[in-house]
Predicted model as a PDB file, atoms N, CA, C, CB and O in Angstrom, pLDDT in the B-factor column:
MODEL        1                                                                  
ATOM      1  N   UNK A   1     -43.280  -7.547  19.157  1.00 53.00           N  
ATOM      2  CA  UNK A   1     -41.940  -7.491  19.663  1.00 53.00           C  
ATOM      3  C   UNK A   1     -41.546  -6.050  19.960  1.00 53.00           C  
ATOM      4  CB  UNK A   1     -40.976  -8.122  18.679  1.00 53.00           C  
ATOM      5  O   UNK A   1     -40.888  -5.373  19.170  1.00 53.00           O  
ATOM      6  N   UNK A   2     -42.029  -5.571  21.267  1.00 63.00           N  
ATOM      7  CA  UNK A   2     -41.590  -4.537  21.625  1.00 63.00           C  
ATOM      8  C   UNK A   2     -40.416  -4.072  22.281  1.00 63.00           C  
ATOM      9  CB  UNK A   2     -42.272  -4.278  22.062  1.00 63.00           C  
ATOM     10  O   UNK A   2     -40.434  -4.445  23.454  1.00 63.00           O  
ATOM     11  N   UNK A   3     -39.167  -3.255  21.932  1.00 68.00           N  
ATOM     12  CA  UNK A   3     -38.052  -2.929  22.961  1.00 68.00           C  
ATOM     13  C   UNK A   3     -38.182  -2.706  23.713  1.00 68.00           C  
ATOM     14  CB  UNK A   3     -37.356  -2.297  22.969  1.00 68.00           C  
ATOM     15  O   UNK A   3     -39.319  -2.244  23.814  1.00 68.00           O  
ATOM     16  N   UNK A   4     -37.514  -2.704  24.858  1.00 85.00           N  
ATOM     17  CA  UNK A   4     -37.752  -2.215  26.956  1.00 85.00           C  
ATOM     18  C   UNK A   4     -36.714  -1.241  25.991  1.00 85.00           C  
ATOM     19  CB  UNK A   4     -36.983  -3.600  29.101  1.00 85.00           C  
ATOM     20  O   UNK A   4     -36.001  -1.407  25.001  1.00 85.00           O  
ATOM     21  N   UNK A   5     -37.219   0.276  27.242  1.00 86.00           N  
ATOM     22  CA  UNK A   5     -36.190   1.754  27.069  1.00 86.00           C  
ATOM     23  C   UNK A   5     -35.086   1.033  28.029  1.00 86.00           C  
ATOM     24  CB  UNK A   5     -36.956   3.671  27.834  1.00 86.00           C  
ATOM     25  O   UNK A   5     -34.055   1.371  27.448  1.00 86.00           O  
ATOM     26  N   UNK A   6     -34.805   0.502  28.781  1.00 86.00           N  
ATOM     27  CA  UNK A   6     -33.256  -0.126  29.078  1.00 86.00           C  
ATOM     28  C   UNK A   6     -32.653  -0.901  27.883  1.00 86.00           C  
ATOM     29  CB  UNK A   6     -33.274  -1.245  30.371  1.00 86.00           C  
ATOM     30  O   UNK A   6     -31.620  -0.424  27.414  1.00 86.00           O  
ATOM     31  N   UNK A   7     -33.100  -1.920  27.377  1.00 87.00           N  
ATOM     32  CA  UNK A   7     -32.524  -2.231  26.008  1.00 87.00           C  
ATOM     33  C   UNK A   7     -32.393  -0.897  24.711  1.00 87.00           C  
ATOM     34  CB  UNK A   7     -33.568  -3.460  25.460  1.00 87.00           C  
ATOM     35  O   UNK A   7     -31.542  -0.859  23.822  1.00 87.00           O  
ATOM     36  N   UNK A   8     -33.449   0.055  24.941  1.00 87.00           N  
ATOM     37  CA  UNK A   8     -32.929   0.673  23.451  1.00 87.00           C  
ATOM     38  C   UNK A   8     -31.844   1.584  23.981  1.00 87.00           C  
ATOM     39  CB  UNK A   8     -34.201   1.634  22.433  1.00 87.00           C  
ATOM     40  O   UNK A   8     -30.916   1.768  23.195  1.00 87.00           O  
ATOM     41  N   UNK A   9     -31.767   2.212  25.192  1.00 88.00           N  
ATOM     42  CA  UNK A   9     -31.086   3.340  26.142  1.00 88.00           C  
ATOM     43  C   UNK A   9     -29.629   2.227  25.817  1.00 88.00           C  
ATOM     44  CB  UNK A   9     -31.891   3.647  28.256  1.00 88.00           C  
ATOM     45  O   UNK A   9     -28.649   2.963  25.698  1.00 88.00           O  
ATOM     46  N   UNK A  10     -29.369   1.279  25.710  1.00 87.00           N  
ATOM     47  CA  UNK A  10     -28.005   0.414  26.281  1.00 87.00           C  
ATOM     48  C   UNK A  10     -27.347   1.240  24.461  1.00 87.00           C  
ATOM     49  CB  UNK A  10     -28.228  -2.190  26.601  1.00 87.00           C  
ATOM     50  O   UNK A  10     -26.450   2.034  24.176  1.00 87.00           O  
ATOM     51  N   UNK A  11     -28.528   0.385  23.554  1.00 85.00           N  
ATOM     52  CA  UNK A  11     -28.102   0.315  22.245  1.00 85.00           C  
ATOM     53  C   UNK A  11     -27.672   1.814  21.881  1.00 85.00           C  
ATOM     54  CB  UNK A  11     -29.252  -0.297  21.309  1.00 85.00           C  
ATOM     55  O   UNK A  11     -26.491   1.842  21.536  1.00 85.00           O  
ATOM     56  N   UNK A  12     -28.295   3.072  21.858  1.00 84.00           N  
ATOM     57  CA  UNK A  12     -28.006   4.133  22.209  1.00 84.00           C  
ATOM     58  C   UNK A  12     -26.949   4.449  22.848  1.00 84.00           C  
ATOM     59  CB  UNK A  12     -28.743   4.456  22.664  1.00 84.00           C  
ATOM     60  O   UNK A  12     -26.626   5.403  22.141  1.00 84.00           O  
ATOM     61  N   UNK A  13     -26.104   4.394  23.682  1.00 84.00           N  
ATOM     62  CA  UNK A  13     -25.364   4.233  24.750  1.00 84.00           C  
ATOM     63  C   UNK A  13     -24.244   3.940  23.508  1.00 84.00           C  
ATOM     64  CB  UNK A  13     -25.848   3.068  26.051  1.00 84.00           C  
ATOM     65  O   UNK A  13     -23.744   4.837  22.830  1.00 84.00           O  
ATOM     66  N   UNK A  14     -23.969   2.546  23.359  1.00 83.00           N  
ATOM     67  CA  UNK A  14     -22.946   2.043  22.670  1.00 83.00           C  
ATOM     68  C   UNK A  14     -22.607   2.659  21.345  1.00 83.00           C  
ATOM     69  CB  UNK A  14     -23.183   0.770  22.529  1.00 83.00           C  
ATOM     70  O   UNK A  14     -21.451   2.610  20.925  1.00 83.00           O  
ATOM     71  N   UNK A  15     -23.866   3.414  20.464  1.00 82.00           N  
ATOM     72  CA  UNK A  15     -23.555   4.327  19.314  1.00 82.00           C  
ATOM     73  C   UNK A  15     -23.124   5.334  19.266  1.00 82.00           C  
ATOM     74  CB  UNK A  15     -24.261   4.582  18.735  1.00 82.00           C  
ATOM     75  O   UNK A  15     -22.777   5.793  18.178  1.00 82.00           O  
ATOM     76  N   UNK A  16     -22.990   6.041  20.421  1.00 81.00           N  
ATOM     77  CA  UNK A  16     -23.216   7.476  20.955  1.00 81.00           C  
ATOM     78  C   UNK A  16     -21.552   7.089  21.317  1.00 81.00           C  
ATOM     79  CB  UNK A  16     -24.667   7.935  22.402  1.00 81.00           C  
ATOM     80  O   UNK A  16     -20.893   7.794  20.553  1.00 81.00           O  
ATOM     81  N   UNK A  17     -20.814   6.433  21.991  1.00 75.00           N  
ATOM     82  CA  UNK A  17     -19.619   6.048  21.820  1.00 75.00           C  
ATOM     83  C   UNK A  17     -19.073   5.739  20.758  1.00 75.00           C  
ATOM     84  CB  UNK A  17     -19.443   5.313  22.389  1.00 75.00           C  
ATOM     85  O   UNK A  17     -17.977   6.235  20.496  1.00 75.00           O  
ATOM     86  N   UNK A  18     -19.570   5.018  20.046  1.00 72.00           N  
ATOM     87  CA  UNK A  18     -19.254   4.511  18.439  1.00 72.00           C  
ATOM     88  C   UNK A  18     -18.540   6.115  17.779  1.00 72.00           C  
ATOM     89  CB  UNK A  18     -21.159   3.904  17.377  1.00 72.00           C  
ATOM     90  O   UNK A  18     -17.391   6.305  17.380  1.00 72.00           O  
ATOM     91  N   UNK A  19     -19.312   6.772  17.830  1.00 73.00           N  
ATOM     92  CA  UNK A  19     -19.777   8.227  16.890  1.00 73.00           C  
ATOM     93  C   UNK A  19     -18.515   9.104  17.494  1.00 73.00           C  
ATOM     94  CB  UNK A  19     -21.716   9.106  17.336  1.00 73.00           C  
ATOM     95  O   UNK A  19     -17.891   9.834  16.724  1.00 73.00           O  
ATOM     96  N   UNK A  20     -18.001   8.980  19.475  1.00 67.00           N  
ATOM     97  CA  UNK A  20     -17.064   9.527  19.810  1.00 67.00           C  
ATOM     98  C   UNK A  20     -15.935   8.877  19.099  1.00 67.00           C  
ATOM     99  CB  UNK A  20     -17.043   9.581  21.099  1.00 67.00           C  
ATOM    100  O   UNK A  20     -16.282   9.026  17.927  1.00 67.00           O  
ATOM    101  N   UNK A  21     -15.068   8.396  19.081  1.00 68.00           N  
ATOM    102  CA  UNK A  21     -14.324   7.192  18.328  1.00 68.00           C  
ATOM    103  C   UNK A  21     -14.140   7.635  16.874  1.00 68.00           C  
ATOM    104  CB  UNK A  21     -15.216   5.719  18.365  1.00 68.00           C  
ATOM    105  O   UNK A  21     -13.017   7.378  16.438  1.00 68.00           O  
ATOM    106  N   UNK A  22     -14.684   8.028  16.319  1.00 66.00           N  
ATOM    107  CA  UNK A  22     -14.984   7.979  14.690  1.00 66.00           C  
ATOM    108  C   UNK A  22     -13.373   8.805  14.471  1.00 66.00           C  
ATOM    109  CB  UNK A  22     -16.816   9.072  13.982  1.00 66.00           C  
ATOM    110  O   UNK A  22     -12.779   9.555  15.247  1.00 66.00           O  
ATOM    111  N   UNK A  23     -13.135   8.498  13.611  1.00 69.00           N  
ATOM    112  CA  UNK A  23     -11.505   8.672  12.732  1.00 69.00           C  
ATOM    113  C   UNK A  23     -10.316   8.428  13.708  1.00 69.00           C  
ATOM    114  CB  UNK A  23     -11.197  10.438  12.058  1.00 69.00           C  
ATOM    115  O   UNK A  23      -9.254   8.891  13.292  1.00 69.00           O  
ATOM    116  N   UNK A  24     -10.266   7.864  14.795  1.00 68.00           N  
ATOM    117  CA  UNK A  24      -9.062   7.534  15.397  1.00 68.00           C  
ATOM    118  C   UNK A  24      -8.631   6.009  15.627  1.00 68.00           C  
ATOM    119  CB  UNK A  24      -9.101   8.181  16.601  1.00 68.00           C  
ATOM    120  O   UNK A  24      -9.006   5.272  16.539  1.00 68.00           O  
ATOM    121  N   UNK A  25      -7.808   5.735  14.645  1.00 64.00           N  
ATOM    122  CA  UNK A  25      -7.736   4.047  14.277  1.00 64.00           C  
ATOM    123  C   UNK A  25      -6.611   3.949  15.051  1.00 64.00           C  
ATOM    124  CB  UNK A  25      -7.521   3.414  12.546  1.00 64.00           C  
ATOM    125  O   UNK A  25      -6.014   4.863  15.620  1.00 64.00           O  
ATOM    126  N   UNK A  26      -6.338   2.665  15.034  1.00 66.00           N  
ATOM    127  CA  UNK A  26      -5.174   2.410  16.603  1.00 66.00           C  
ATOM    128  C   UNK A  26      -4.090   2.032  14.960  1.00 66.00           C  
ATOM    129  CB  UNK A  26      -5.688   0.363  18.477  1.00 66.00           C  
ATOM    130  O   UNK A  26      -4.288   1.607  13.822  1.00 66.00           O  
ATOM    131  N   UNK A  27      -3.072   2.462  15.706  1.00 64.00           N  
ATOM    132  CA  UNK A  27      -1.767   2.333  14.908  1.00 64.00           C  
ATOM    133  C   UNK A  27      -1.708   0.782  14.573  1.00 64.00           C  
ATOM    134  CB  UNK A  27      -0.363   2.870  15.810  1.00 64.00           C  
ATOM    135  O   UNK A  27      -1.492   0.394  13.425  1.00 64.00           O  
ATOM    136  N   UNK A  28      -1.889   0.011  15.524  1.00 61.00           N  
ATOM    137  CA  UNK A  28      -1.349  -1.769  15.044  1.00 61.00           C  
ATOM    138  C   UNK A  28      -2.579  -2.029  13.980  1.00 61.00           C  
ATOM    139  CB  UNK A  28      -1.407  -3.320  16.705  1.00 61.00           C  
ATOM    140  O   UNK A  28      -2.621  -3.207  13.625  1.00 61.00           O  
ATOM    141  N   UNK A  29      -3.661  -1.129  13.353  1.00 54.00           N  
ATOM    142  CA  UNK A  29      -4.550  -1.804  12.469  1.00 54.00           C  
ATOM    143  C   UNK A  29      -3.559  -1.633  11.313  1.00 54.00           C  
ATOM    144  CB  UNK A  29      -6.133  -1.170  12.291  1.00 54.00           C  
ATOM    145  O   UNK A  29      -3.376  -2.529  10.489  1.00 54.00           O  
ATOM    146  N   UNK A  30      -2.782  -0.188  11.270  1.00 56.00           N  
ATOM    147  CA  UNK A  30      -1.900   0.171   9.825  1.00 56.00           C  
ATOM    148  C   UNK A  30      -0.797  -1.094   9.471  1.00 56.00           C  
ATOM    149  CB  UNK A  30      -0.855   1.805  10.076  1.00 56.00           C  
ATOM    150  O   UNK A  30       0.034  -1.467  10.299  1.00 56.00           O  
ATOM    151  N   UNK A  31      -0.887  -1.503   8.534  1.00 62.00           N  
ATOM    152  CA  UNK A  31       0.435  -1.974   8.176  1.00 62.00           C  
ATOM    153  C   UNK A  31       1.643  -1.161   7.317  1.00 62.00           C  
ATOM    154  CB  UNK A  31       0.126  -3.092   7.479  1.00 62.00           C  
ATOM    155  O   UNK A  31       1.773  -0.758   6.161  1.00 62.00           O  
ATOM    156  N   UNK A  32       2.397  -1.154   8.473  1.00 63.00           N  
ATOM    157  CA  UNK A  32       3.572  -0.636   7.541  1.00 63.00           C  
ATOM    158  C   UNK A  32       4.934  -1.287   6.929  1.00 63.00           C  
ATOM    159  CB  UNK A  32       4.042   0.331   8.199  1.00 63.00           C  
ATOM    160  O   UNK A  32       5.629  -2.168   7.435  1.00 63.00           O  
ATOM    161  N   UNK A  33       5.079  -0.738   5.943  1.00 60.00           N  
ATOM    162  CA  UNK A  33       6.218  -1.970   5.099  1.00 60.00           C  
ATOM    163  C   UNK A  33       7.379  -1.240   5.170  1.00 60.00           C  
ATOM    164  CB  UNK A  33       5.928  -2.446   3.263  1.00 60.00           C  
ATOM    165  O   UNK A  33       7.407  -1.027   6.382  1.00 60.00           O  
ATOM    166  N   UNK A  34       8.406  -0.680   4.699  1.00 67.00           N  
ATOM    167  CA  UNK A  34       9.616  -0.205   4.012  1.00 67.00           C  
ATOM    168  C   UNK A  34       9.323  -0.212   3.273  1.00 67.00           C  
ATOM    169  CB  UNK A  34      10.670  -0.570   3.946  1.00 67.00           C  
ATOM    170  O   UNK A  34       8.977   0.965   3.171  1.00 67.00           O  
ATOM    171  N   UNK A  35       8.977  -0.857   1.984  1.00 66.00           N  
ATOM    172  CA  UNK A  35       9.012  -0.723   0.811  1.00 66.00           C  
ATOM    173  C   UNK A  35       7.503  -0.899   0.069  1.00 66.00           C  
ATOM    174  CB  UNK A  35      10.025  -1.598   0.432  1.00 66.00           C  
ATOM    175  O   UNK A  35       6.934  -1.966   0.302  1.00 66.00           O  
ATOM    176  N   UNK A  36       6.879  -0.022  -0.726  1.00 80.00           N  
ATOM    177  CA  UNK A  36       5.796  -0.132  -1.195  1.00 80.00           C  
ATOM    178  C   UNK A  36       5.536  -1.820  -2.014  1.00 80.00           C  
ATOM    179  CB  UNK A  36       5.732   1.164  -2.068  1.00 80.00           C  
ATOM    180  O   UNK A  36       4.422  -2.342  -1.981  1.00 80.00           O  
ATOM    181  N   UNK A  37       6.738  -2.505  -2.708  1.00 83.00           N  
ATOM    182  CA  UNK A  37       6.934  -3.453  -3.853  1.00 83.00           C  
ATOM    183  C   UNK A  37       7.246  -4.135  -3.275  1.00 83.00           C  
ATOM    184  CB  UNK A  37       7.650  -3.350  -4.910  1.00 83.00           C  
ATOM    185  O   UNK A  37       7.174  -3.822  -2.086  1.00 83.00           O  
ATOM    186  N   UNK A  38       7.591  -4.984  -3.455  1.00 87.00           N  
ATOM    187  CA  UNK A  38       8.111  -6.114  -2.994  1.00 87.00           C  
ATOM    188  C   UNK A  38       9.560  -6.378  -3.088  1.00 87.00           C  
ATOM    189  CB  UNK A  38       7.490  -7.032  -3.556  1.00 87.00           C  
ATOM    190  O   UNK A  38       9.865  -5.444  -3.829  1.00 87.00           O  
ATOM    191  N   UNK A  39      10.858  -7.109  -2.810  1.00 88.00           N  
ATOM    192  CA  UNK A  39      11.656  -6.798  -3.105  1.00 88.00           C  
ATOM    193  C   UNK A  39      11.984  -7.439  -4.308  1.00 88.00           C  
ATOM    194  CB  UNK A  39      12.260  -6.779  -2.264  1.00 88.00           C  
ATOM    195  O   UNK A  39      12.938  -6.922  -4.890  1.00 88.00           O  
ATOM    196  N   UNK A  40      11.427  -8.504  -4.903  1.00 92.00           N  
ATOM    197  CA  UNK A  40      11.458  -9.146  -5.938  1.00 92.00           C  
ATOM    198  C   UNK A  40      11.288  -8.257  -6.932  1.00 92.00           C  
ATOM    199  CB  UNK A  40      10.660 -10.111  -5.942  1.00 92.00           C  
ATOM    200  O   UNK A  40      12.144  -8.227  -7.816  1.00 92.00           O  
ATOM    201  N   UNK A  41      10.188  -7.382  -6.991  1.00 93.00           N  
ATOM    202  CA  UNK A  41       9.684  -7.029  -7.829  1.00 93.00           C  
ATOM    203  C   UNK A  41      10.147  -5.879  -8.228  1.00 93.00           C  
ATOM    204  CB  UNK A  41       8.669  -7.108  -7.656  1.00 93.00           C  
ATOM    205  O   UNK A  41       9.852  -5.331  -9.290  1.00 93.00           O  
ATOM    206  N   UNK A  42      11.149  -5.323  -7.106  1.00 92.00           N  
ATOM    207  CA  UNK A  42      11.734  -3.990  -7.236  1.00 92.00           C  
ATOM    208  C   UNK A  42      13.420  -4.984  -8.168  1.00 92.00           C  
ATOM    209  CB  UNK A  42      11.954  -2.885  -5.157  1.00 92.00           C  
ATOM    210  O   UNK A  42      13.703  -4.890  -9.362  1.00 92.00           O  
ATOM    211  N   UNK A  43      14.025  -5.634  -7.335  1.00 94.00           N  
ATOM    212  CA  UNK A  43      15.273  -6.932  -8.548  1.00 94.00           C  
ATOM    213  C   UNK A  43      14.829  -6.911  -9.581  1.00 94.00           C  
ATOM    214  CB  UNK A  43      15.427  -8.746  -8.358  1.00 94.00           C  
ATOM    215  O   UNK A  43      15.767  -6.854 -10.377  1.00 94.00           O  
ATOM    216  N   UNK A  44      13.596  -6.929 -10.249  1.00 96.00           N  
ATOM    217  CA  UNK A  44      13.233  -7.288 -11.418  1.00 96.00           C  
ATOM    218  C   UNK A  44      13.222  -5.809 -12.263  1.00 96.00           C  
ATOM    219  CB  UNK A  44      11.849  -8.119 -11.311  1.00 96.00           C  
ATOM    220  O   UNK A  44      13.726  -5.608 -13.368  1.00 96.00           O  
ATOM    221  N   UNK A  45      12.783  -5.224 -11.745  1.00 95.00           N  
ATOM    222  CA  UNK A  45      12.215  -3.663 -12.167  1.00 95.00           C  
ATOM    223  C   UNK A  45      13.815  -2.991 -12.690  1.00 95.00           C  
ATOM    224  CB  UNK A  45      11.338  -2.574 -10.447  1.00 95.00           C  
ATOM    225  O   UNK A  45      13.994  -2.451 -13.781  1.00 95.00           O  
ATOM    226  N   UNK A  46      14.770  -3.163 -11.729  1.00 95.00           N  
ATOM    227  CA  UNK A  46      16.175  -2.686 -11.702  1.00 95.00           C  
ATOM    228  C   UNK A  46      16.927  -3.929 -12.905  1.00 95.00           C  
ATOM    229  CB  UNK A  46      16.881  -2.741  -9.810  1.00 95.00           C  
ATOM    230  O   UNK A  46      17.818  -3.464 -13.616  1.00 95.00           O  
ATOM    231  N   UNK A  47      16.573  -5.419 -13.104  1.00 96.00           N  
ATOM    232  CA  UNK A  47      17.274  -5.785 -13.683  1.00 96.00           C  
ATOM    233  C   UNK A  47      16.502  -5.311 -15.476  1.00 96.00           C  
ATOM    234  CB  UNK A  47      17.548  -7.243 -13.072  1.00 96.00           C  
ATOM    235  O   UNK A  47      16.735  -5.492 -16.671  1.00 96.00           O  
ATOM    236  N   UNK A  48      15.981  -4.955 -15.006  1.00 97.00           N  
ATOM    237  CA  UNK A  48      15.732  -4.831 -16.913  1.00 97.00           C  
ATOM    238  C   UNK A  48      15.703  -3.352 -17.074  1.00 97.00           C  
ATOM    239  CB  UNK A  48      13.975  -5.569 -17.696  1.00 97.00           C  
ATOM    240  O   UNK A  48      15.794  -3.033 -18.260  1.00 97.00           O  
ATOM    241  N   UNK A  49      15.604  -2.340 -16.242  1.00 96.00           N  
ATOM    242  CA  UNK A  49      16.522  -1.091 -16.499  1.00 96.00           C  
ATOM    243  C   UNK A  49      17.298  -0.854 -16.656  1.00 96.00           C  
ATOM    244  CB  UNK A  49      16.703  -0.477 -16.121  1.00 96.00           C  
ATOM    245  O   UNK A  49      17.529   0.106 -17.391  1.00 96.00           O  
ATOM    246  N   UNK A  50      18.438  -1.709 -15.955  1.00 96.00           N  
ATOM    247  CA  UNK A  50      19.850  -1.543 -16.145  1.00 96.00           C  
ATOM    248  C   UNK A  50      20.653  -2.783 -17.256  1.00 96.00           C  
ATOM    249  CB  UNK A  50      20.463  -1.602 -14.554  1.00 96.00           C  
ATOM    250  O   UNK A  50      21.780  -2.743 -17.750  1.00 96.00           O  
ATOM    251  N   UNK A  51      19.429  -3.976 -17.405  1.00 96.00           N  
ATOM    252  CA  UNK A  51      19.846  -4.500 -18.879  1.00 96.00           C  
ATOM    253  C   UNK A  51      19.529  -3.643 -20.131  1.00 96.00           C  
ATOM    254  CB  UNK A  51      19.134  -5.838 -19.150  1.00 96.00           C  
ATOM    255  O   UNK A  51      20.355  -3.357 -20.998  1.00 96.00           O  
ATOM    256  N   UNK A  52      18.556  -3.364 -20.117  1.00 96.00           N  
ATOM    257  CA  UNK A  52      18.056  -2.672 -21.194  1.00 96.00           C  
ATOM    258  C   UNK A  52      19.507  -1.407 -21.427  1.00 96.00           C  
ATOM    259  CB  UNK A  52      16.287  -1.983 -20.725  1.00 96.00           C  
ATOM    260  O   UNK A  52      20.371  -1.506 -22.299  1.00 96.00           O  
ATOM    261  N   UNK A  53      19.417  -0.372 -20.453  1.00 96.00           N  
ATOM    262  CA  UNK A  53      20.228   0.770 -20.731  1.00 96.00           C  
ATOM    263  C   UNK A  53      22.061   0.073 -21.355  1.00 96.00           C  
ATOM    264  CB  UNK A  53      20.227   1.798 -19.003  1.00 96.00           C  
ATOM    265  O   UNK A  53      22.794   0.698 -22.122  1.00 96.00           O  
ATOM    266  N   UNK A  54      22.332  -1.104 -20.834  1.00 95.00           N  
ATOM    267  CA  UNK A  54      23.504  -1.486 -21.248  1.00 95.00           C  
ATOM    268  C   UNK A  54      23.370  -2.067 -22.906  1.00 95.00           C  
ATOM    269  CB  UNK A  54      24.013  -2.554 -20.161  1.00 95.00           C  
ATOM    270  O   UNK A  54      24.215  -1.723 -23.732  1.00 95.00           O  
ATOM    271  N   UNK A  55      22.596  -2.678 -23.156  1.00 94.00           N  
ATOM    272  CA  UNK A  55      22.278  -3.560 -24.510  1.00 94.00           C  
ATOM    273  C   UNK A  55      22.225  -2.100 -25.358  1.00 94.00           C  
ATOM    274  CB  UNK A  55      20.538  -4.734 -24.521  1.00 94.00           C  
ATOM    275  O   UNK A  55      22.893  -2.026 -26.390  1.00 94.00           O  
ATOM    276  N   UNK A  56      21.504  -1.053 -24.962  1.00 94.00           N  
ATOM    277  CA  UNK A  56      21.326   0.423 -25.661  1.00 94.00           C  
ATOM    278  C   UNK A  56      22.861   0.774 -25.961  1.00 94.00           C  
ATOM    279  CB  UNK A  56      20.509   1.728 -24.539  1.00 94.00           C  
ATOM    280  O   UNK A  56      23.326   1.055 -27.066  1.00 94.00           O  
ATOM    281  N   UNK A  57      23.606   0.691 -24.643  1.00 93.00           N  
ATOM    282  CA  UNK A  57      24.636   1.582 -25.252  1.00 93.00           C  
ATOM    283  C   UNK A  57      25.927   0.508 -25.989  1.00 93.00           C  
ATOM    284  CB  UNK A  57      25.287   2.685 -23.885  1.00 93.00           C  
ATOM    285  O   UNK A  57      26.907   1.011 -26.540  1.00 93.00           O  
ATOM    286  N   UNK A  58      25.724  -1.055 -25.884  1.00 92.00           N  
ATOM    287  CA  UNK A  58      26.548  -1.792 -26.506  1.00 92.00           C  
ATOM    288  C   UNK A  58      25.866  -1.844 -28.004  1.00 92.00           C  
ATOM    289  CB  UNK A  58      26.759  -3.150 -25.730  1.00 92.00           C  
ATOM    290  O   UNK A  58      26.536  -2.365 -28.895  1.00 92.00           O  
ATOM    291  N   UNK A  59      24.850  -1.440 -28.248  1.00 92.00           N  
ATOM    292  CA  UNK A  59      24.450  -1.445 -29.918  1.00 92.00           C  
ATOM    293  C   UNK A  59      24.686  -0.197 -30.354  1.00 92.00           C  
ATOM    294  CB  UNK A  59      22.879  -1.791 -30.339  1.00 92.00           C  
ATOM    295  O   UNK A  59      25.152  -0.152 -31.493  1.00 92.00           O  
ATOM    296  N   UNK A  60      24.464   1.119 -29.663  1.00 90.00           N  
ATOM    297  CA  UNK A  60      25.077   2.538 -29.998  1.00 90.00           C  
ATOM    298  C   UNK A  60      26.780   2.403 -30.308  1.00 90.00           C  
ATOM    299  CB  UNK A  60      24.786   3.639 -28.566  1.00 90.00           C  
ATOM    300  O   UNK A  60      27.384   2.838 -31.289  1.00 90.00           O  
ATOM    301  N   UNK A  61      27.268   1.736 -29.261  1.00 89.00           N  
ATOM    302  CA  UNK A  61      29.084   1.486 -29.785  1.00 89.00           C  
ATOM    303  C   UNK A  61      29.447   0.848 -30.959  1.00 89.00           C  
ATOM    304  CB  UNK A  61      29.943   0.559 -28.827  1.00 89.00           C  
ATOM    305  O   UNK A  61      30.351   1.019 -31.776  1.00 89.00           O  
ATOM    306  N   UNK A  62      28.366  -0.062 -30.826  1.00 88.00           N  
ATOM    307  CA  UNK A  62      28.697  -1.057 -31.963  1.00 88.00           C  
ATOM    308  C   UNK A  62      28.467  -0.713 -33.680  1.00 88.00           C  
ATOM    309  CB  UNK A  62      27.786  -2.293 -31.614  1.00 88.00           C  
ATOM    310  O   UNK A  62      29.042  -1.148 -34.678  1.00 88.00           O  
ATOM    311  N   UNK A  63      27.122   0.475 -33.460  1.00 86.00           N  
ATOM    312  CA  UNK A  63      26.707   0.689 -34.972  1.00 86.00           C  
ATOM    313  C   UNK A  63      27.583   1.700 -35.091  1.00 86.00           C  
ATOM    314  CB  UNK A  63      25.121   1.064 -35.413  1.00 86.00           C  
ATOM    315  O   UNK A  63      28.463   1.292 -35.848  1.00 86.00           O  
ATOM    316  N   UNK A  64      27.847   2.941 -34.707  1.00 72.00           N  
ATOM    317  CA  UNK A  64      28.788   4.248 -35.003  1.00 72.00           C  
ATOM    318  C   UNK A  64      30.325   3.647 -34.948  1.00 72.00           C  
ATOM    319  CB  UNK A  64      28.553   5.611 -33.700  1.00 72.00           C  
ATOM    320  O   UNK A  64      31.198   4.380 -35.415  1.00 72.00           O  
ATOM    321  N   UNK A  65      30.784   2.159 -34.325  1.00 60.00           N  
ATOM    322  CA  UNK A  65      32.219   2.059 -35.241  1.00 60.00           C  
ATOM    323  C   UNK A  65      32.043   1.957 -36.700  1.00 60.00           C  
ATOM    324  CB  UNK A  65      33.100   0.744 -34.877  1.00 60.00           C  
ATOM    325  O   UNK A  65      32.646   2.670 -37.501  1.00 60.00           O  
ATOM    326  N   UNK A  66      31.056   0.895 -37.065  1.00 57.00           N  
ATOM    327  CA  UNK A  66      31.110   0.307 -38.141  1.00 57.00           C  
ATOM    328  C   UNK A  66      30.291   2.048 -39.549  1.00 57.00           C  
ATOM    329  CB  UNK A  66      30.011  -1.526 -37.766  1.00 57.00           C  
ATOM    330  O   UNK A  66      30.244   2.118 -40.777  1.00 57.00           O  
ATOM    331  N   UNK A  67      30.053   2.581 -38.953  1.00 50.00           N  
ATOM    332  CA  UNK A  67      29.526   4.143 -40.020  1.00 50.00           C  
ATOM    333  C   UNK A  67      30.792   4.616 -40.089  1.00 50.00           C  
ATOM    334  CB  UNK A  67      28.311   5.583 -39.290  1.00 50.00           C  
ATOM    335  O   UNK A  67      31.028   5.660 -40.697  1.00 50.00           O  
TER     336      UNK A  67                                                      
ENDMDL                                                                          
END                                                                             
């Protein structure tokens, strides 16, 4: 099974383009979001930061009346 130099010259051809090309990706491959998270996951993230910090400062009020 020998190659014809028109078949290996084509294959050549098409790499030699390949190789021009190299690091320039077309913008529609990127996906871009707004937000890295999800938005759920960012609701969730915010509801137990801002539960947590409130439960903190309703047990801080609550123990320094009673001292």
């Amino acid at each position: 099974m020998t190659t014809s130099k028109r078949l290996a010259g084509r294959k050549v051809a098409r790499f030699q383009r390949n190789i021009t090309k190299r690091g320039s990706v077309e913008s529609s491959a990127k996906k871009e979001n707004g937000y890295p998270v999800g938005p759920i996951l960012l609701g969730f993230f915010v509801f137990v930061v801002v539960g947590s910090s409130l439960f903190q400062i309703i047990r801080t009020a609550t123990s320094k009346s009673m001292a």
